[in-house]
C-alpha positions as CSV (number, residue, x, y, z in Angstrom):
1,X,15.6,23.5,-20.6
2,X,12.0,22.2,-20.5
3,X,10.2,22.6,-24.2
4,X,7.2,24.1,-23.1
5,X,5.2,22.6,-26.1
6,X,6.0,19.0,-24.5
7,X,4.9,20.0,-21.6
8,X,1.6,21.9,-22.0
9,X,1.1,18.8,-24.3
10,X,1.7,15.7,-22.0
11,X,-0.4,18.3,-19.3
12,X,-3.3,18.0,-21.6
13,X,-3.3,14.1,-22.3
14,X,-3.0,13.9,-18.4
15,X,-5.9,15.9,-18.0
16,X,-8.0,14.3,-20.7
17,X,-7.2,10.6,-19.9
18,X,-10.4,9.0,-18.9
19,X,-10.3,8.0,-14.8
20,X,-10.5,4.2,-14.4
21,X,-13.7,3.2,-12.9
22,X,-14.0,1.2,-9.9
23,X,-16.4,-1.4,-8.9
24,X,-15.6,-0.8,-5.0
25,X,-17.5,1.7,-3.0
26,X,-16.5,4.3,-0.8
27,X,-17.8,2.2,1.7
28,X,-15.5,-0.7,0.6
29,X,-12.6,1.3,0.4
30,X,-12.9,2.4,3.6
31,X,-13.3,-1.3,5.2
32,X,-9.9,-2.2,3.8
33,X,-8.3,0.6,4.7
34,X,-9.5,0.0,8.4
35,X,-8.1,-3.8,8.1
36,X,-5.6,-5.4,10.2
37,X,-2.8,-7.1,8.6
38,X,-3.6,-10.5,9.0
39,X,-7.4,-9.3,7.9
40,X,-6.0,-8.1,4.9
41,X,-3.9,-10.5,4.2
42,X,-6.2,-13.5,4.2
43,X,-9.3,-11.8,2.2
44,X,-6.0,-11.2,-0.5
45,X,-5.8,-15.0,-0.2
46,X,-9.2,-15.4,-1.1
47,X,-9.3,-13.0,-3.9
48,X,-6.7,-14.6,-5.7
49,X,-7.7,-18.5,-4.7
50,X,-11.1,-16.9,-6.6
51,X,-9.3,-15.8,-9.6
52,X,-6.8,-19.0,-9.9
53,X,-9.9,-20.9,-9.5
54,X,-11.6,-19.5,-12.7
55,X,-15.4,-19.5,-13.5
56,X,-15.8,-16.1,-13.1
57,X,-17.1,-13.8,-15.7
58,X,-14.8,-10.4,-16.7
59,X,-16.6,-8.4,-14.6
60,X,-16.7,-11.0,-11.0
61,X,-12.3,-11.3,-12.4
62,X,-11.9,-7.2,-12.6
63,X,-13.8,-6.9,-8.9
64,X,-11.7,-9.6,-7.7
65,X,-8.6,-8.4,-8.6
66,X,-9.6,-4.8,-8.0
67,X,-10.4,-6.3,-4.6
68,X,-6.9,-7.9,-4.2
69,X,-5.0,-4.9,-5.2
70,X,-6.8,-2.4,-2.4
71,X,-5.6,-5.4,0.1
72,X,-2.1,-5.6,-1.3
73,X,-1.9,-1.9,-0.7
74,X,-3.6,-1.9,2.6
75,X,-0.9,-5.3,3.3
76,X,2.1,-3.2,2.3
77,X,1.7,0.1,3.9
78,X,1.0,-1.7,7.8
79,X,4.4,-3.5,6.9
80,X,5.7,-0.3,5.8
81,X,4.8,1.3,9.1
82,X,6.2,-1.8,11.6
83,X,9.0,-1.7,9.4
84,X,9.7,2.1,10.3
85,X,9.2,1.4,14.1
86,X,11.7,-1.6,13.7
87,X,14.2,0.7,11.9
88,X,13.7,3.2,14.8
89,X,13.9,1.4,17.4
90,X,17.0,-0.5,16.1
91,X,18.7,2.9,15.5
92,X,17.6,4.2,19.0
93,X,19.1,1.1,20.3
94,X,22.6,1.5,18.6
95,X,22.7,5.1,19.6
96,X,22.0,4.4,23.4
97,X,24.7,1.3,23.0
98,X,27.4,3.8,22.3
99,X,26.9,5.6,25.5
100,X,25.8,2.5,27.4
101,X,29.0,2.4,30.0
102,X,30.2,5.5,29.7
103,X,30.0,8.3,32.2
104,X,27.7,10.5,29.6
105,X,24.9,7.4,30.0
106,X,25.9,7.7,34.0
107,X,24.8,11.3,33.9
């Protein structure tokens, strides 16, 4: 059973936690999320090369690393996706290699 008190509590601290603000645009955003892989992954490259390197003041470190997280995501969900296809194809392949042979595939 759910305490109800709990909940309308952790419901309200949800609700009330400030949202994290971003120094990418909409515009940004939408540029990674349009990236090829290897696009992707070489401007994460450079992000981090950039913060490793040091110089940078908090604010150029937060963009950089804001910038690097949006193409780590961007990075993992296309490998995500070919990693489906793979999956599917493999399975299509094993389910046509039982019948491959037989008189069912002959059919």
């Amino acid at each position: 059973m759910t305490d109800k008190t709990t909940t309308d509590a952790t419901d309200t601290e949800t609700a009330a936690a400030p949202a994290v603000a971003s120094s990418l645009t909409d515009a940004e955003r939408e540029a990674i999320a349009q990236m090829p892989y290897e696009e992707a992954r070489d401007k994460l490259i450079q992000a981090v090369q950039a913060l490793e390197a040091g110089g940078l003041n908090l604010d150029q470190s937060m963009r950089q690393w804001e910038i690097g997280e949006a193409l780590a995501r961007r990075a993992q969900t296309l490998l995500g996706e070919v990693r489906a296809k793979l999956d599917a194809a493999q399975a299509e392949q094993a389910a046509s290699a039982q019948t491959a042979g037989t008189q069912s595939n002959l059919d």
